[in-house]
C-alpha positions in Angstrom: -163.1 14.8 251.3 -165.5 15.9 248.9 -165.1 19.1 249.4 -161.6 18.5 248.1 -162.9 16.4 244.8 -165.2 19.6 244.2 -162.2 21.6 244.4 -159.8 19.5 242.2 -162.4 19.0 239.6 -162.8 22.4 239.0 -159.3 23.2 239.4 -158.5 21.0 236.2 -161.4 22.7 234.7 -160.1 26.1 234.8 -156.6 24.8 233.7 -158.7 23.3 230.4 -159.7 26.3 229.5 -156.6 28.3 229.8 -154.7 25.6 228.0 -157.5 25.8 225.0 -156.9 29.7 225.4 -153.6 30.2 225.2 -152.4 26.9 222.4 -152.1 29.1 218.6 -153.8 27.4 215.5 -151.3 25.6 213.7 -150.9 27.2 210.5 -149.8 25.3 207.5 -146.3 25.1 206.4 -145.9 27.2 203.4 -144.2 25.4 200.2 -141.1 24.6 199.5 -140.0 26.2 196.2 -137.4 23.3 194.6 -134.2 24.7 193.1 -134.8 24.4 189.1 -132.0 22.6 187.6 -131.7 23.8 184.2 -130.1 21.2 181.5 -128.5 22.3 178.2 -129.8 21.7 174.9 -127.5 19.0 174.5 -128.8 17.1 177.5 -132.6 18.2 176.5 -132.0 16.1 173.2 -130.2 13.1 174.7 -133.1 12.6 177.1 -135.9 13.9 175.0 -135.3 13.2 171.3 -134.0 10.2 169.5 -130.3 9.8 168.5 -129.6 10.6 165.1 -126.8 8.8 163.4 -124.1 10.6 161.6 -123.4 9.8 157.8 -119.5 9.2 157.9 -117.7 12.7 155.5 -116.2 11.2 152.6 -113.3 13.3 151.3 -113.6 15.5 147.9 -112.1 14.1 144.8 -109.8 17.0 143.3 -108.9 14.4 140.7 -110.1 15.9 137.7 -109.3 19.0 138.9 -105.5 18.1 139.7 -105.4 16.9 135.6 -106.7 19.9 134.3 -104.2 21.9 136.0 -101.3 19.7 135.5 -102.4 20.1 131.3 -101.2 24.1 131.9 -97.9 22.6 133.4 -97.3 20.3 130.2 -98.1 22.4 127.7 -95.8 25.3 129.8 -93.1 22.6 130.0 -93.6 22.2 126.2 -93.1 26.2 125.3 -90.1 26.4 127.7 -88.4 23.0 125.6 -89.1 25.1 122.6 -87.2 28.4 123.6 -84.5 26.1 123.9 -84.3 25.9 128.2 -82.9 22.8 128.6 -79.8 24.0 126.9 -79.4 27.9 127.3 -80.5 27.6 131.0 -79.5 23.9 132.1 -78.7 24.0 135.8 -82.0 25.6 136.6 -83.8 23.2 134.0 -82.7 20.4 135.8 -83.4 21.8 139.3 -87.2 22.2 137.9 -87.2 19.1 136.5 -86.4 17.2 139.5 -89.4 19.0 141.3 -91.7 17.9 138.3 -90.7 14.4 138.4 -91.9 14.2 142.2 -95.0 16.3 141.7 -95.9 14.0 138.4 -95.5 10.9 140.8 -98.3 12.3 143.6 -100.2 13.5 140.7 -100.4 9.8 139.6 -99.7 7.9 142.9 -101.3 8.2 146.6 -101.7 11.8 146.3 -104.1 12.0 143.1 -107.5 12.2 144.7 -106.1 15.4 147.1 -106.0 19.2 146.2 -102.6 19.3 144.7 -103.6 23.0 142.9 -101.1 25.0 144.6 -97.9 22.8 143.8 -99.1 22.3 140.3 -99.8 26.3 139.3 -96.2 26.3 141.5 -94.6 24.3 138.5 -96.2 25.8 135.7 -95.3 28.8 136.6 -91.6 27.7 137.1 -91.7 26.2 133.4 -93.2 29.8 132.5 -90.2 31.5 134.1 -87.7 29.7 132.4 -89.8 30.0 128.9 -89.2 34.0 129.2 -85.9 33.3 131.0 -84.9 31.6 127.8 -86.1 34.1 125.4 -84.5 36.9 127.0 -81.5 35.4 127.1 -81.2 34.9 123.4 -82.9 38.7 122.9 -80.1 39.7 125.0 -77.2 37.4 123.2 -78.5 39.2 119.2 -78.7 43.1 121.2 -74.9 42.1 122.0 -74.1 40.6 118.9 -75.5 43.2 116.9 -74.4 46.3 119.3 -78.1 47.4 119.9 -77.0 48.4 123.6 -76.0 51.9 122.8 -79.3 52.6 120.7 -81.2 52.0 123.8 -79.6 52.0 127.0 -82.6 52.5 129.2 -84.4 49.1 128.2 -80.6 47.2 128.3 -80.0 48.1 131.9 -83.5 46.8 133.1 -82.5 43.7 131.2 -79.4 43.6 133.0 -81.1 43.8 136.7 -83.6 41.5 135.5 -81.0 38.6 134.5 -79.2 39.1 137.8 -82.4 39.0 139.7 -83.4 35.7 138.2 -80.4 34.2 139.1 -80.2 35.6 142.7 -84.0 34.4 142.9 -83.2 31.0 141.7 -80.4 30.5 144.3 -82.7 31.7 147.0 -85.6 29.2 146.5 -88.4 31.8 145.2 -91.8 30.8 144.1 -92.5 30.3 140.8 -94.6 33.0 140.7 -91.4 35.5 141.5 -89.4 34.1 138.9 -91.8 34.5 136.2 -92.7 38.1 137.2 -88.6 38.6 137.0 -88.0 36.9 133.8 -90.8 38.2 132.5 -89.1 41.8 132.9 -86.0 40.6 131.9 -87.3 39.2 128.3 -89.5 42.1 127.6 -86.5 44.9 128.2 -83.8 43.1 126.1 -87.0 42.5 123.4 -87.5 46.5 123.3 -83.9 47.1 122.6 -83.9 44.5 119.8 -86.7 46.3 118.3 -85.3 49.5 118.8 -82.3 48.8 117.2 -83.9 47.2 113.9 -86.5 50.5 114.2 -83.1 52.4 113.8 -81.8 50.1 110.8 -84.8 50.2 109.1 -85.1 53.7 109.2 -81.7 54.4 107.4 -82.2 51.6 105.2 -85.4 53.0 104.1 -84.0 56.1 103.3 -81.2 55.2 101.7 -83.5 52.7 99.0 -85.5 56.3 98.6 -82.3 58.1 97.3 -81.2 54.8 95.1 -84.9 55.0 94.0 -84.3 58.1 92.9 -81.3 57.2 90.9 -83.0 55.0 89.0 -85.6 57.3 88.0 -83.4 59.7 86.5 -82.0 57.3 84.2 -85.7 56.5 83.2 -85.1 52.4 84.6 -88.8 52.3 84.8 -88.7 52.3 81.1 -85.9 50.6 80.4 -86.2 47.7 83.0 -90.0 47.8 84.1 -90.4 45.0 85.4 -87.3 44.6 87.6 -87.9 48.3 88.7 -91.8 47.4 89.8 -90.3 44.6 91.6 -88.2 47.0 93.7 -91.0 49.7 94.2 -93.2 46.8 95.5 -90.4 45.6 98.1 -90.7 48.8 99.6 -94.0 49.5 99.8 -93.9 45.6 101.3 -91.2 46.9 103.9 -93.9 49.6 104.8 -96.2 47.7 105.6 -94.2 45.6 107.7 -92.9 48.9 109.4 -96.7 50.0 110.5 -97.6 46.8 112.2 -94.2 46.9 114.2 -92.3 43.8 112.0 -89.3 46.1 112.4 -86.8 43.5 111.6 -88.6 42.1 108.8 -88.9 46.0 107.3 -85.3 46.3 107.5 -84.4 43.3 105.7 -87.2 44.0 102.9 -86.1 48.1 102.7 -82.1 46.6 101.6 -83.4 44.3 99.6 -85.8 46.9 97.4 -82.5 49.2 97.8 -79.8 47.0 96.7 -82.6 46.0 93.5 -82.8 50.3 93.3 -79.1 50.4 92.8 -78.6 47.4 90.3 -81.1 48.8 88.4 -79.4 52.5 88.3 -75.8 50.9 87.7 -77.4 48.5 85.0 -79.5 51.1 82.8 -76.6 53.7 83.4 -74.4 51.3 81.6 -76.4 50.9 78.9 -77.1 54.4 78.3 -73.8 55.3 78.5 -73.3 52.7 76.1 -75.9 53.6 73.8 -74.5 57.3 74.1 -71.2 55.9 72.7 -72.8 54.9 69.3 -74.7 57.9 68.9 -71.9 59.9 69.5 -70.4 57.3 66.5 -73.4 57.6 64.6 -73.3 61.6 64.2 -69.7 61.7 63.9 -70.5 59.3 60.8 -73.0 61.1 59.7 -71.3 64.8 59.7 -68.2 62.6 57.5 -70.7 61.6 54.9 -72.8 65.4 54.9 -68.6 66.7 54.4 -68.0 64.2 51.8 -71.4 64.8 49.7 -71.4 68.5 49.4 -67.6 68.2 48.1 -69.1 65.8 45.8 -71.6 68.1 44.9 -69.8 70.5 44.3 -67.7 69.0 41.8 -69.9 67.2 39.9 -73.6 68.1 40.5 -76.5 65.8 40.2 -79.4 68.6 40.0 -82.6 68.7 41.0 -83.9 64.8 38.6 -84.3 61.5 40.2 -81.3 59.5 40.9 -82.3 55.5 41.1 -81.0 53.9 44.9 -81.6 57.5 46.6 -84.7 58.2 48.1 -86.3 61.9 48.4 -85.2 63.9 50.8 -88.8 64.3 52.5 -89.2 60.2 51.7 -90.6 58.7 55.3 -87.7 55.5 55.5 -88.8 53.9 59.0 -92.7 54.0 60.5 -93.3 56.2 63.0 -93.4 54.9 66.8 -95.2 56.3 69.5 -93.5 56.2 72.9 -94.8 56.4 76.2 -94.0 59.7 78.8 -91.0 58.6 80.6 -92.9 60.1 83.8 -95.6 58.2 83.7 -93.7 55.1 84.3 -92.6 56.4 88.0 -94.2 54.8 90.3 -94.2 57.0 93.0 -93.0 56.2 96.9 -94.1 57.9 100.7 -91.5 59.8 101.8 -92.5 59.3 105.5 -93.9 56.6 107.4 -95.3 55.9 110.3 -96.5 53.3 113.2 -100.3 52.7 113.5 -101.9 53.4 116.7 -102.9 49.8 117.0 -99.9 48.5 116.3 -98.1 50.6 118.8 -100.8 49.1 121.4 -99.9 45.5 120.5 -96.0 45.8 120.8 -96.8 47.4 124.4 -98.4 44.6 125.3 
């Protein structure tokens, strides 16, 4: 029996030592790595900083700016009253005018305070178009009139497309901005022609006062009538100067006026000269009579050489010597040719 404890004790001995043997060290358990969650700035600043409040955006005030522009409408509604719109071009007045009405009543009302600036430089330039709509049309009712269309054809059949465009534009609903380009055209083509043709009339007239001019000198009318010839010399050199700065009409009325003045003045003094003519003509005829009469006198009863009392001597000085002035000298002398300043060639281009 005790060998059997002896044998079981060492037994579970041995098996000690194999378990001790053969059981690994426990290692450590190596760390976890946590997935990273990573938050955006937005959530960063709602956890981390403080909440900022937000001022409330207070709409801009295009008041005064809405007043200054609707002044350019005004004072274009102003100029287009004045070339006579309402009258000349009245269906399209009254079409613009209802538009106004309404944009004047935001402009004052609900609507003041918000940018209005594109309807308002919409209506001005409307009221612009029908200014230059206006003007051309009463350019194109004197080139008519007057018969201008021949002189310059070119210019009067822009004019023509440019009416007709207006109206088509008009019909369609254009901006304003269209219709002032158009009428601008229009007004600027039947204003050439006008100009043209009063360049043409003034040119004829001018030359045709230089020939009456020329009248009058050779019957010395500067002498005879100064004054009223100076007058006429200065019309012309007036009309001259209204030629160079490109007052064409104005020239031609001031060139017929200095030569209708030419040719009173040549008919009058003529007249008198012819006039005076007739009683010198008289005067010698008298004269040779009474030379006739005194030498048959003479002859029958001779007076010699003495003194008779009521006849002067022959060499006797009866009326004082005048002096008179050279006729020449009272010419006042005219350009032949004139022409259009550079500058004022610029301006009427523009």
């Amino acid at each position: 029996m005790k060998k059997y404890k002896i044998l079981f004790l060492c037994l579970a001995g041995v098996l000690f030592l194999i378990s001790c043997k053969s059981t690994p060290e426990e290692e450590s358990p190596a760390p976890v790595e946590e997935p990273q969650i990573q938050e955006n700035s937005t959530t960063e600043k709602t956890t981390e900083e403080p909440k900022q409040e937000v001022a409330p955006v207070i709409p801009e005030d295009f008041t005064e700016v809405n007043a200054t522009l609707f002044k350019k409408t005004e004072n274009a509604r102003d100029l287009a009253v004045a070339a006579d719109a309402p009258s000349l071009l009245d269906q399209a007045w009254n079409q613009t005018e209802t538009s106004y009405k309404k944009l004047q009543s935001d402009y004052t009302g609900e609507l003041k305070t918000t940018d209005l600036s594109d309807r308002i430089n919409d209506m001005t330039a409307r009221y612009q178009a029908l200014e230059k709509a206006a003007l051309g049309y009463a350019a194109k009712t004197r080139v008519d009139k007057l018969g201008f269309a021949a002189i310059d054809k070119k210019d009067y059949s822009v004019g023509e497309a440019a009416y007709a465009a207006v109206i088509d534009l008009y019909e369609s609903g254009a901006s304003g901005s269209d219709l002032k380009a158009k009428a601008e055209e229009g007004c600027s083509a039947y204003q050439a022609v006008l100009k043209n043709g009063f360049r043409s009339l003034a040119d004829a007239e001018r030359n045709k006062a230089l020939t009456q001019k020329k009248a009058a000198d050779s019957v010395k009318a500067g002498v005879a009538e100064k004054d009223v010839y100076k007058k006429a010399a200065d019309l012309f050199k007036y009309g001259d100067s209204q030629y160079v700065t490109q007052d064409l009409e104005g020239a031609y009325g001031s060139y017929q006026e200095a030569s209708a003045d030419f040719t009173t003045l040549y008919e009058s003094v003529a007249e008198k000269r012819t006039e005076a003519q007739k009683f010198i003509d008289a005067a010698k005829a008298a004269v040779s009579s009474t030379e006739n009469y005194a030498s048959e006198a003479d002859t029958i009863a001779p007076i010699g050489d003495e003194p008779v009392e009521g006849i002067e001597s022959p060499d006797a000085e009866l009326i004082e010597q005048g002096t008179y002035a050279d006729p020449e000298s009272a010419v006042i002398r005219l350009d032949e040719n004139v022409q259009v300043t550079a500058d004022a060639e610029g301006d009427a281009a523009k």
